[in-house]
C-alpha angles and dihedrals in degrees: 000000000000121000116224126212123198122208120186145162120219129215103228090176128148140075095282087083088081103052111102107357096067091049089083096053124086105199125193147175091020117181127179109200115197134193131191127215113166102286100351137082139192134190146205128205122196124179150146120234139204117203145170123204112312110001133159128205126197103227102186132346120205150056095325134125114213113237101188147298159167100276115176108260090234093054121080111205123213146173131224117182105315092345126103106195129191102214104198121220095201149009122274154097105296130190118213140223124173122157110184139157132232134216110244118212128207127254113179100278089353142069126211139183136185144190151135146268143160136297125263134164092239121026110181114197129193130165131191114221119207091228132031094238100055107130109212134174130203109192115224102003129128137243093358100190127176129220148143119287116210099259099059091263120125106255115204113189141184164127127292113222119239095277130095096235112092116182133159141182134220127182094219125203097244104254139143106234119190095232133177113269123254120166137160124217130185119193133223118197134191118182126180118188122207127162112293101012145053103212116195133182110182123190104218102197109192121194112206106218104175135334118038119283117211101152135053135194133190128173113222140182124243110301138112125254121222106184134354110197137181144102118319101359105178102178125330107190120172110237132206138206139206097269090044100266119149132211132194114220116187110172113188125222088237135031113254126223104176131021122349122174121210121200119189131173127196137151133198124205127255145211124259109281128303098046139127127247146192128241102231108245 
């Protein structure tokens, strides 16, 4: 009889996330640093954290990819369904780093995103807009003022109101910018084990968040892949290295800017029954 193993990721989204753990949290000197570029934009959150043994603290929730950053050593960051959470090893007084970026969505003529992040007493906003004319809104925030940054480049600044939700809203000039490439992907795995053989078919969702995606690479163990399907598959080829290690390359026919789904199936052989097998990473 075959023996079947389910693997799946689940989406843990939605506001709940923040009640209770971040009771325990005292956050200060939070800043959220934006930048626009056409149709992109990118973040960066700074903060100070208080926090006793073992605490986790929801960073940002929403449709964002993190970049890079300046996380505490004794912190682990993760991420559940459209949370990215710091889980603290220890207790202490940390300082913060994120720099994410955030999927825009259109609007007509405008292009808005939206996401949250914790409570401070005091939450100081400022975004850097790629023109001097670019009109954009931030609902429900305080003492929005408008200057000239150092560089030339328009500076709108202000104050977040006492919520988690943070959106905003910018009216771009239409232009394809080469930026740089941040996407999410969340990964769905059926395995089903017979004698002789570990078959596996995995659904790979990306989520385009800015820039255009037309390649993509996996790394992958030792097994054999037996068909790789979705839209607008040019070519896909494994490729391996000197020490052994394989690649999948899959490169697409046009470039994405939303939602692609990747499906591969691939299987490994196994040891005559009983034996003991890995999961594939």
């Amino acid at each position: 009889m075959k023996r079947w193993i389910r693997l799946m990721l689940v989406l843990a989204t939605g506001l709940s996330a923040w009640a209770g753990e971040n009771d325990t949290i005292s956050v200060s000197d939070l800043k959220l640093q934006g930048e626009i570029e056409g149709e992109n934009i990118t973040f960066v959150l700074t903060l100070k954290a208080e926090v006793p043994k073992n605490g986790v603290l929801p960073l940002v929730v929403g449709d964002v990819a993190y970049l890079d950053g300046k996380l505490p050593k004794r912190a682990e960051l993760t991420r559940e369904g459209g949370s990215y959470l710091l889980n603290f090893k220890s207790d202490g007084r940390y300082a913060v780093t994120f720099r994410f970026a955030s999927r825009a969505a259109k609007e007509g003529e405008w292009r808005k995103t939206g996401f949250s992040i914790p409570v401070s007493t005091i939450r100081k906003l400022s975004v850097v807009c790629d023109r001097p004319d670019l009109e954009v809104n931030f609902p429900g925030a305080l003492n929005v003022t408008r200057q000239k940054a150092e560089d030339g480049k328009a500076e709108v600044t202000a104050f977040l109101g006492s919520g988690t939700a943070f959106d905003v809203r910018w009216k771009p000039e239409i232009r394809h910018l080469e930026s740089d490439l941040a996407v999410a992907c969340e990964a769905n795995t059926i395995a089903t084990t017979s004698v002789g053989a570990l078959r596996m078919d995995t659904l790979f969702t990306y989520r385009v968040i800015q820039g255009r995606m037309n390649r993509m690479e996996l790394d992958i163990p030792d097994v054999n892949i037996t068909q790789v399907r979705g839209e607008d598959i040019q070519t896909w080829q494994v490729e391996r290295g000197q020490t052994n290690n394989a690649r999948l390359v899959v490169v697409l026919g046009r470039p994405r800017e939303d939602t692609y789904r990747l499906q591969v199936e691939y299987e490994m052989p196994l040891a005559k029954f009983p034996t003991s097998c890995r999961q594939p990473a």
